[in-house]
VEXLUM-827235 format. One record per residue (C-alpha): x, y, z; residue in one letter; residue number from 1. Coordinates in steps of 0.1 Angstrom, whole numbers, plus 5000, padded with zeros to 4 digits. Layout:
REM residues N
px,py,pz,type,seq
X,Y,Z,A,NUM $
...
REM end
This chain:
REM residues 379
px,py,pz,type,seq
8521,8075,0969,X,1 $
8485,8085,0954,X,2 $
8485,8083,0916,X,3 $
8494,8109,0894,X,4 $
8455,8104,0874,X,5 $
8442,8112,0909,X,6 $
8460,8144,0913,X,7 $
8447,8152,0873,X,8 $
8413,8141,0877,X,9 $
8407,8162,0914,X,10 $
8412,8194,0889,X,11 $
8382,8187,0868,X,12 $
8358,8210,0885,X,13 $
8339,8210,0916,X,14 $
8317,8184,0931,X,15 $
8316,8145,0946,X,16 $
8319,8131,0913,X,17 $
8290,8100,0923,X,18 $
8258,8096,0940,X,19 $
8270,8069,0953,X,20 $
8295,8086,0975,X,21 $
8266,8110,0979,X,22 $
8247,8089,0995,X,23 $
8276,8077,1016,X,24 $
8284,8110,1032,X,25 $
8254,8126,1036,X,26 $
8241,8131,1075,X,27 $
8217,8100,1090,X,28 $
8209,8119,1121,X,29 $
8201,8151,1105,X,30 $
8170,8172,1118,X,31 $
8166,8209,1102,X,32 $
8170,8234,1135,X,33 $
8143,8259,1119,X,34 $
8114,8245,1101,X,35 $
8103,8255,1064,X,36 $
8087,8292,1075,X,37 $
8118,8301,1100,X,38 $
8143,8293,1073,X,39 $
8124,8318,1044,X,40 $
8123,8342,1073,X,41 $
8158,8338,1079,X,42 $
8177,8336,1045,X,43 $
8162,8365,1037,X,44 $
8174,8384,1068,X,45 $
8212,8369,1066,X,46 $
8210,8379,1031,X,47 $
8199,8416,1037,X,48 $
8227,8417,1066,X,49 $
8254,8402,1045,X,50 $
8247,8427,1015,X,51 $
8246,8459,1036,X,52 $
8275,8451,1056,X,53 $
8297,8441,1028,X,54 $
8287,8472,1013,X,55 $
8296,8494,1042,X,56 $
8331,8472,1053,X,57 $
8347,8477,1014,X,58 $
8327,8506,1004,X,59 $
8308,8491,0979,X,60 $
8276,8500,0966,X,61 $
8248,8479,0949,X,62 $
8242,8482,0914,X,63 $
8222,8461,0891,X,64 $
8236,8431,0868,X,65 $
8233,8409,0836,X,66 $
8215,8379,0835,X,67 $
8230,8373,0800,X,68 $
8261,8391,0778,X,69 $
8265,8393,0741,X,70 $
8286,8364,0734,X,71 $
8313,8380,0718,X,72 $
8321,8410,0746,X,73 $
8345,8383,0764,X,74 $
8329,8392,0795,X,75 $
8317,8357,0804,X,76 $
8333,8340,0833,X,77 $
8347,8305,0818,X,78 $
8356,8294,0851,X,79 $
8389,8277,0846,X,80 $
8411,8273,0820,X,81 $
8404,8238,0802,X,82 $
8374,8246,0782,X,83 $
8351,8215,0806,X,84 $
8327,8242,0820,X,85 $
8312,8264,0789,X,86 $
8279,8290,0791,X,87 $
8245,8283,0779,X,88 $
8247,8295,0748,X,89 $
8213,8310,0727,X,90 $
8204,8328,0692,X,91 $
8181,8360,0694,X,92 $
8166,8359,0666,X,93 $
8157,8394,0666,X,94 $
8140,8418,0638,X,95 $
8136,8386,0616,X,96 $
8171,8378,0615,X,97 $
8180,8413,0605,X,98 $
8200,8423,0640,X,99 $
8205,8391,0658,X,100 $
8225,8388,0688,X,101 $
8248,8358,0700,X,102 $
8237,8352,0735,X,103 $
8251,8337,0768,X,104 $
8235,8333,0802,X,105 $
8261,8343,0825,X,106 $
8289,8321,0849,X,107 $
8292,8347,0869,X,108 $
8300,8386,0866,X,109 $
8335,8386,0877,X,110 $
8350,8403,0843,X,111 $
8315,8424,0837,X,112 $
8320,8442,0872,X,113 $
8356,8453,0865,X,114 $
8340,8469,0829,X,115 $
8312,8485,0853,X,116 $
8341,8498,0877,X,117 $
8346,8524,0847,X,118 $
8312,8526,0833,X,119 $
8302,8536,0870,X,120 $
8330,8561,0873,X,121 $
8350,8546,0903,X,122 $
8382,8559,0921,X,123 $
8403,8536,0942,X,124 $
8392,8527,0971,X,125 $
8351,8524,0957,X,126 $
8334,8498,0944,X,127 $
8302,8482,0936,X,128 $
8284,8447,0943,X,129 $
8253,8426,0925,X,130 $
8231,8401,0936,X,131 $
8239,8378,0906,X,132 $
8222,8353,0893,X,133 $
8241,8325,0870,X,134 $
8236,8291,0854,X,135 $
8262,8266,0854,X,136 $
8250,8238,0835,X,137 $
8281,8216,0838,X,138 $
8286,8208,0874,X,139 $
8280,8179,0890,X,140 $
8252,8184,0914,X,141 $
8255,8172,0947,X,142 $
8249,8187,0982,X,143 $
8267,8220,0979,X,144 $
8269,8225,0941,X,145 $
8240,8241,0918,X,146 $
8234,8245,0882,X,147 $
8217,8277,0894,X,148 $
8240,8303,0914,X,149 $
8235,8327,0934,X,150 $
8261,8352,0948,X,151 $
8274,8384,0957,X,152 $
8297,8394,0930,X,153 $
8317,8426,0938,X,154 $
8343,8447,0925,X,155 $
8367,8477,0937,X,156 $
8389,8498,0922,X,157 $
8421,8497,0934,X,158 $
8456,8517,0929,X,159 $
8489,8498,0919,X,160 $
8505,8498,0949,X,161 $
8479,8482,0965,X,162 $
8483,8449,0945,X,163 $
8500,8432,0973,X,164 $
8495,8398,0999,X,165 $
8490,8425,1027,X,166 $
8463,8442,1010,X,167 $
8447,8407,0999,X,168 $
8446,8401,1031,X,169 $
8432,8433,1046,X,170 $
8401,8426,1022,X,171 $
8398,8389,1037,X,172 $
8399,8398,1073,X,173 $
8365,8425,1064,X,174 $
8346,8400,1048,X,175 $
8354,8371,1073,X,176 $
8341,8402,1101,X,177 $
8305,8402,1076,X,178 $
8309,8366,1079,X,179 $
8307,8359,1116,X,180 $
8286,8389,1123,X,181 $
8261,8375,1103,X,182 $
8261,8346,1120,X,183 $
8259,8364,1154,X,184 $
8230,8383,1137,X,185 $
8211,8350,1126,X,186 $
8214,8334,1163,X,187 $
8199,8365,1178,X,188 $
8170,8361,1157,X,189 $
8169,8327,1159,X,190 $
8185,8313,1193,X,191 $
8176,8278,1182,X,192 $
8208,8277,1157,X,193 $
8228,8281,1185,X,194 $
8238,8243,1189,X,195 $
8268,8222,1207,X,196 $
8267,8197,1182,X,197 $
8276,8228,1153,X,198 $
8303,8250,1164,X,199 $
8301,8289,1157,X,200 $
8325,8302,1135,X,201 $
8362,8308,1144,X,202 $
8368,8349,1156,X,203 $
8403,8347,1133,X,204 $
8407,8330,1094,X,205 $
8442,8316,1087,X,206 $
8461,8320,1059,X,207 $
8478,8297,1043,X,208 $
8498,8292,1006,X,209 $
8489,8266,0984,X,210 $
8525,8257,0983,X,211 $
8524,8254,1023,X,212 $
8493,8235,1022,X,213 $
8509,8210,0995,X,214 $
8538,8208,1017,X,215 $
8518,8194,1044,X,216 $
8503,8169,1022,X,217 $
8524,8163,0993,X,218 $
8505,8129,0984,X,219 $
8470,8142,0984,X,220 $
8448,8157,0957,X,221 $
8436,8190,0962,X,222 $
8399,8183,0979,X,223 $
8418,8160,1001,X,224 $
8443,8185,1009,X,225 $
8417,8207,1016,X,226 $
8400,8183,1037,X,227 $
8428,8177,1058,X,228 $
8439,8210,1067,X,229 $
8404,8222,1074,X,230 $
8407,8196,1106,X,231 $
8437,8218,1116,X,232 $
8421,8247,1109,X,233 $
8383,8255,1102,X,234 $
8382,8284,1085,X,235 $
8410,8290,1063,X,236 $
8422,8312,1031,X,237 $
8444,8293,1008,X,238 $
8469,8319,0987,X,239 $
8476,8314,0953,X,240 $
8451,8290,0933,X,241 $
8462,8289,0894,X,242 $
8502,8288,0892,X,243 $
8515,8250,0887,X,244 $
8527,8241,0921,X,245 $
8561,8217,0929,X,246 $
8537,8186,0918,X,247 $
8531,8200,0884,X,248 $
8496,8209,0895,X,249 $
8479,8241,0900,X,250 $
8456,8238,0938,X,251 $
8431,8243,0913,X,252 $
8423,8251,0876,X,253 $
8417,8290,0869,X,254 $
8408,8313,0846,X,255 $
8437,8333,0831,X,256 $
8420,8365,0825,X,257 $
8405,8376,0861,X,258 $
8423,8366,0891,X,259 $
8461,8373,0893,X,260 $
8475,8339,0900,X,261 $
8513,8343,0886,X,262 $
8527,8375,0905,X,263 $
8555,8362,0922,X,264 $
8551,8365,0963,X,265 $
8562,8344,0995,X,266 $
8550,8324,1021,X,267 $
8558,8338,1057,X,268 $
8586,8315,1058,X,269 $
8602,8331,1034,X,270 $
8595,8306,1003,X,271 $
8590,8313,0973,X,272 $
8550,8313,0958,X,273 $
8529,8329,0933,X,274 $
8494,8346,0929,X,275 $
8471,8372,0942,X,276 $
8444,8355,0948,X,277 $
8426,8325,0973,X,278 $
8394,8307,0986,X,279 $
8373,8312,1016,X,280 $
8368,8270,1032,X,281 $
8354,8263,1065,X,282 $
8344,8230,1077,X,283 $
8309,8224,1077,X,284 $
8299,8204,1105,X,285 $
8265,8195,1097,X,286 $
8280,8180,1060,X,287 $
8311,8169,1083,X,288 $
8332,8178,1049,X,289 $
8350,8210,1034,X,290 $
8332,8237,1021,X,291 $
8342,8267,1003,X,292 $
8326,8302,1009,X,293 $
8343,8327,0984,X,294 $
8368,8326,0957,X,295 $
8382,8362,0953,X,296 $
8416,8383,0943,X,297 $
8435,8407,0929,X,298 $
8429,8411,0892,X,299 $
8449,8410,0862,X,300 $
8471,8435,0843,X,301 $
8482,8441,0816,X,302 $
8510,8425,0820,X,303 $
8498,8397,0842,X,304 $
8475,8387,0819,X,305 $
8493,8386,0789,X,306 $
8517,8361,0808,X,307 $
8486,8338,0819,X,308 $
8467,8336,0786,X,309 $
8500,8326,0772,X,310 $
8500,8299,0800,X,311 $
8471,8292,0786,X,312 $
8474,8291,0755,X,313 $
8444,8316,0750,X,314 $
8464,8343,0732,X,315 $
8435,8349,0709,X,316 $
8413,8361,0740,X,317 $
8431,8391,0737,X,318 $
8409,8404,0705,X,319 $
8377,8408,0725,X,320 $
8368,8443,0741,X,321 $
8373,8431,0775,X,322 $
8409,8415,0774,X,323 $
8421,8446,0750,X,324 $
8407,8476,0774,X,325 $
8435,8458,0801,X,326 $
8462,8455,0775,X,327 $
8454,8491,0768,X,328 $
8445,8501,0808,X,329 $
8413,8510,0796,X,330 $
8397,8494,0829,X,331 $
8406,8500,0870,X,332 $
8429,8482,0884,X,333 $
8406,8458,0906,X,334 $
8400,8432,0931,X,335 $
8371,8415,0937,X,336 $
8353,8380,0946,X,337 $
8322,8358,0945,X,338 $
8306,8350,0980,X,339 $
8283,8324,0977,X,340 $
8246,8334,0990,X,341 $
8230,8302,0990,X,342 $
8260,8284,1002,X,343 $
8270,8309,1031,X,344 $
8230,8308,1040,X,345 $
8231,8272,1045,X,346 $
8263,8273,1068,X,347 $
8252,8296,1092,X,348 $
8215,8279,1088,X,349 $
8229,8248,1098,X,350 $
8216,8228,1066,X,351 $
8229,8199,1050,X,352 $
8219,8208,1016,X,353 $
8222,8234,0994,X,354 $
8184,8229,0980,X,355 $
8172,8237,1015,X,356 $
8177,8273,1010,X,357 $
8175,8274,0977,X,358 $
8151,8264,0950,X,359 $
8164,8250,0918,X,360 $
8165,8217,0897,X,361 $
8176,8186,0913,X,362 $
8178,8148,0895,X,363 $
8152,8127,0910,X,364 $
8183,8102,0921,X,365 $
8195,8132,0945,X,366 $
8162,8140,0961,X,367 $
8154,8104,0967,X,368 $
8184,8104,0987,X,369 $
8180,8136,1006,X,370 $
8145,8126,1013,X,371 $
8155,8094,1029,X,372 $
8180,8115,1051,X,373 $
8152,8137,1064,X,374 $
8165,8163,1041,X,375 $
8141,8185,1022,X,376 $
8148,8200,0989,X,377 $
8127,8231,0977,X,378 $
8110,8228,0948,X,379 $
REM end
């Protein structure tokens, strides 16, 4: 049996945890199949073909986004629910003091978008999506995890009857389509990512509970979990990430004021599980390890939400303007997701690491490594 710490310490956020293990698991025979030019050329192209087509699949449309929220909105994304991943935080100074404004660079738009959904005027069925840009300064940063973050962040209004598994997985099944088109699209343009050693995408995504999947492995941590059904399996959606499972432990840590992770459901066996929500994984053959896509669901209501910042113990959320205007149904009814731009880019690129399609900050430790690997970090 693994030990309980294990189980506990697995929910602390994303990442390898060393660069040790880093090191360790990182390709040795790894050649880049489109040098530095073709891979500008392409990211932009996936990008542009991911955007559209998402648009057009869920009816979206794009509208602009915050780079940074007034601290005390409540709009922020905090990520999870244990306080380790918190916003850069900065004073605006402004008209000498006078007016100053409490300021945070953004985690990601996922509660901003469902206050747009309104500002915007949306009925069911429309919604909108952002090319947004965040800063997470608390990650660990390896191969597939950034302090900078890029993704598309949508959001569409949706009715109540529609909060529902079936409907969740409706949504899933159009993005997986943008997915693997894209990759079709990228190959076309590029027939040298077209590679034996790097299998294509799988036509179908499985879905799976987190209760199933901790079924299967009841001794494993979450990653490991993860890991081990991906070999099954190499694309799947895992159902329900928040609600304590039969260990004690949630899949994974998340915040109690977007997702819906404690509307009670079942698995297609009949079992009882909770939550609206999931995670995009594949494997990623060129990393040979799991690697996760999108994190998306149904969101809150008013009811919903009350019963997870209780949970929580983040009652006193409920004061800001965001968490009140769903108490009071102010805002749509909503689901939405993050899909990861960088990270989808460098899975259908082939890369091994994140900074190859992406140009951020990086400890010299990590690019010593890469470097040695025959990996090449932008800077």
């Amino acid at each position: 049996m693994i030990a309980t710490a294990d189980k506990r310490a697995d929910l602390a956020g994303p990442g390898i945890g060393s660069y040790e293990e880093i090191e360790r698991i990182l390709p040795t025979d790894y050649t880049s199949l489109l040098n530095p030019k073709d891979t500008q050329k392409a990211i932009y192209e996936v990008k542009h073909f991911i955007s559209t087509n998402l648009c057009k699949e869920l009816n979206l449309m794009m509208v602009e986004v915050p780079l940074i929220v007034d601290a005390e909105s409540g709009v922020n994304d905090m990520l999870d629910r244990d306080g380790s991943r918190t916003p850069v935080s900065f004073h605006i100074k402004n008209d000498n003091g006078k007016n100053p404004v409490e300021a945070q660079v953004v985690q990601a738009a996922t509660k901003w978008k469902r206050v747009a959904l309104k500002e915007f005027g949306m009925k069911p069925g429309e919604g909108l999506c952002t090319d947004m840009r965040a800063v997470r300064k608390d990650y660990f940063l390896d191969h597939d995890h950034s302090a900078y973050v890029d993704q598309w962040d949508w959001e569409r209004a949706i009715t109540a009857q529609d909060r529902h598994l079936d409907f969740l997985e409706e949504v899933v099944r159009k993005i997986w389509k943008v997915m693997k088109n894209a990759e079709v699209y990228a190959q076309e343009l590029f027939p040298q990512l077209k590679s034996s050693k790097y299998p294509n995408l799988p036509e179908e995504i499985v879905f799976l509970h987190a209760e199933e999947i901790l079924e299967m492995f009841p001794d494993l941590p979450r990653k490991q979990r993860e890991t081990a059904i991906l070999q099954k399996y190499p694309a799947v959606f895992i159902v329900g990430i928040g609600w304590p499972l039969a260990d004690g432990y949630p899949h994974e840590m998340r915040a109690a004021d977007y997702d819906d992770w404690v509307t009670p459901t079942t698995t297609p066996k009949g079992k009882p599980a909770h939550g609206l929500n999931g995670d995009i994984l594949v494997w990623n053959f060129v990393t040979k390890r799991r690697h996760e896509l999108s994190s998306m669901g149904i969101r809150v209501n008013a009811e919903t939400l009350k019963q997870q910042l209780e949970m929580s113990n983040q009652l006193n959320l409920l004061s800001t303007p965001y968490h009140s205007g769903i108490i009071r149904n102010e805002l749509p009814l909503s689901i939405g997701g993050g899909i990861g731009q960088s990270r989808t880019v460098m899975h259908i690129l082939r890369k091994a690491h994140l900074g190859e399609v992406s140009v951020t900050v990086w400890p010299k430790k990590l690019k010593d490594i890469c470097s040695a690997k025959n990996i090449h970090v932008l800077e």
